[in-house]
C-alpha positions in Angstrom: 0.9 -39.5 -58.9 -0.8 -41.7 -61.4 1.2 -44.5 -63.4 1.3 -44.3 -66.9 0.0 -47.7 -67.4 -3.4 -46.6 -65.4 -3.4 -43.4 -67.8 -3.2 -45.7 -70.7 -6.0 -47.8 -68.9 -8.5 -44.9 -69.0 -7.2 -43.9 -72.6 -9.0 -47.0 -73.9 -12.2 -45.8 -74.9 -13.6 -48.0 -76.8 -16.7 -49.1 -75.3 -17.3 -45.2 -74.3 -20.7 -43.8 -75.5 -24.6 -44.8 -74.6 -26.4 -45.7 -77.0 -30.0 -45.9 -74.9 -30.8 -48.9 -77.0 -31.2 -51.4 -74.2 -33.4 -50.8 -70.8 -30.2 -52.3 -68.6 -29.2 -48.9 -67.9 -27.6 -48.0 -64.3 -26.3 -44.4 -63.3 -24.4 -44.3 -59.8 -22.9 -41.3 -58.7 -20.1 -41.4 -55.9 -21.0 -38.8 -53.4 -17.6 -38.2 -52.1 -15.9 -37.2 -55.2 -18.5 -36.0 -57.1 -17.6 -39.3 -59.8 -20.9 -40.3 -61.9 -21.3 -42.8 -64.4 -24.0 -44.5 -66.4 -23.4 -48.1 -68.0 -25.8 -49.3 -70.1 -25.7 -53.4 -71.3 -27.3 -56.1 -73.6 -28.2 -59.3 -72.0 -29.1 -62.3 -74.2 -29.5 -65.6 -72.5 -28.5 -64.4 -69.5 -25.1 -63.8 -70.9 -23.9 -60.3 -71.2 -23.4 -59.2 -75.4 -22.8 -55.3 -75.0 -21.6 -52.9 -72.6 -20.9 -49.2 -72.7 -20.7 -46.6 -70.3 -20.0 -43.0 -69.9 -18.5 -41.2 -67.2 -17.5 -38.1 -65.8 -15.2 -38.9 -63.5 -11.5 -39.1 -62.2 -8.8 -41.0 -64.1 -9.4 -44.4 -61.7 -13.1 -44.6 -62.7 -11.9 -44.3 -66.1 -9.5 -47.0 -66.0 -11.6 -49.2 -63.8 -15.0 -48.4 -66.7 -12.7 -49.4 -69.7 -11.0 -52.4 -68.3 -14.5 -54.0 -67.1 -16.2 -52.9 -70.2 -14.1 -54.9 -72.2 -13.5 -57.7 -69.6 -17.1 -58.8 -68.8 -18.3 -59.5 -72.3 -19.6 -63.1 -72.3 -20.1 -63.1 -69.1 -23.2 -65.1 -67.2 -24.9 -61.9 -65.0 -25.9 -64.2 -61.9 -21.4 -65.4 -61.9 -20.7 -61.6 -62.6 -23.2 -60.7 -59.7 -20.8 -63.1 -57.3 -17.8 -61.7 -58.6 -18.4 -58.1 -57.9 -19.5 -58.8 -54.4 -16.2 -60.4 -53.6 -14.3 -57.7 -55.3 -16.0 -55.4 -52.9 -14.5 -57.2 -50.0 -10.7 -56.6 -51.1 -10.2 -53.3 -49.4 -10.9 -55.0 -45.9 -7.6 -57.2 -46.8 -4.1 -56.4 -47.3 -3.3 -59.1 -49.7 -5.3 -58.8 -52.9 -6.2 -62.0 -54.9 -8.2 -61.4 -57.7 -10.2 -64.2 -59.8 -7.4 -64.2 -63.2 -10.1 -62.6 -65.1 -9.7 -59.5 -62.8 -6.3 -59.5 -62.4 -5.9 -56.4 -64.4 -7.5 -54.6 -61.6 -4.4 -54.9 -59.3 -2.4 -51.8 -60.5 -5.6 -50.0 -59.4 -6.1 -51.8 -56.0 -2.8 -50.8 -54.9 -2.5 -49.4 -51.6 -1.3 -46.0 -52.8 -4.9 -45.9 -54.4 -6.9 -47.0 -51.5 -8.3 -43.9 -51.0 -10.2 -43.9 -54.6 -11.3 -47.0 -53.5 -14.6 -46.3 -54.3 -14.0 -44.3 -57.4 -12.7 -47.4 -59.0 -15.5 -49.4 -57.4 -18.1 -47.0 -59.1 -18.4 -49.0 -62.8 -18.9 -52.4 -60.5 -21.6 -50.7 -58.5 -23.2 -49.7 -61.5 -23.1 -52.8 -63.6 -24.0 -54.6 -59.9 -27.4 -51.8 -60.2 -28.0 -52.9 -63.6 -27.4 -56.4 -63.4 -29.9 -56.8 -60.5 -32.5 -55.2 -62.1 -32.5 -58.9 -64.5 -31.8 -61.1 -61.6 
């Protein structure tokens, strides 16, 4: 069953909605589930300004969309790059530590979850797809 606080996660929709007004666009599709997404940034400086995504998807990949849409603003792409190859190494370990910037992740890296892994994954392997397009 699905907590309330990772409904309320994916409830957050905010930063929902491409605008096609930027050429950092990414679409990854997760070919397990069926789980697609397209994110779509602005990059200034090599600092990230905008993000926005839109997905059709399971409640984790919700969650997992809105919470990094929001948190990555400001961020320097080439750190952001770094992070999200770390974060992909967490389900190899049984003890999650998570930069504090990521921290909100947790409730969604729980082991109950483990097996939407890559559903929640999906928004970092798109931003990842978009970001190295820059780098």
């Amino acid at each position: 069953m699905i907590s309330a606080e990772i409904i309320k996660m994916a409830s957050d929709t905010s930063n929902y909605g491409i605008k096609r007004t930027s050429n950092h666009i990414a679409t990854c599709k997760n070919k397990m589930c069926g789980d697609k997404i397209i994110v779509e940034i602005e990059i200034s400086n090599n600092i990230i300004k905008k993000v926005s995504y839109e997905t059709e998807s399971f409640i984790c990949c919700q969650a997992s969309a809105s919470l990094l849409s929001k948190l990555i603003k400001k961020s320097n792409i080439e750190q952001l790059s770094l992070d999200i190859n770390n974060i992909k190494m967490i389900h190899k370990k049984k003890n999650i530590i998570l930069k504090n910037k990521y921290k909100s992740f947790k409730k969604l890296f729980q082991l109950k979850y483990k097996k939407r892994f890559n559903c929640v994954m999906l928004p970092f392997n798109a931003l990842l797809k978009a970001v190295n397009n820059i780098i």
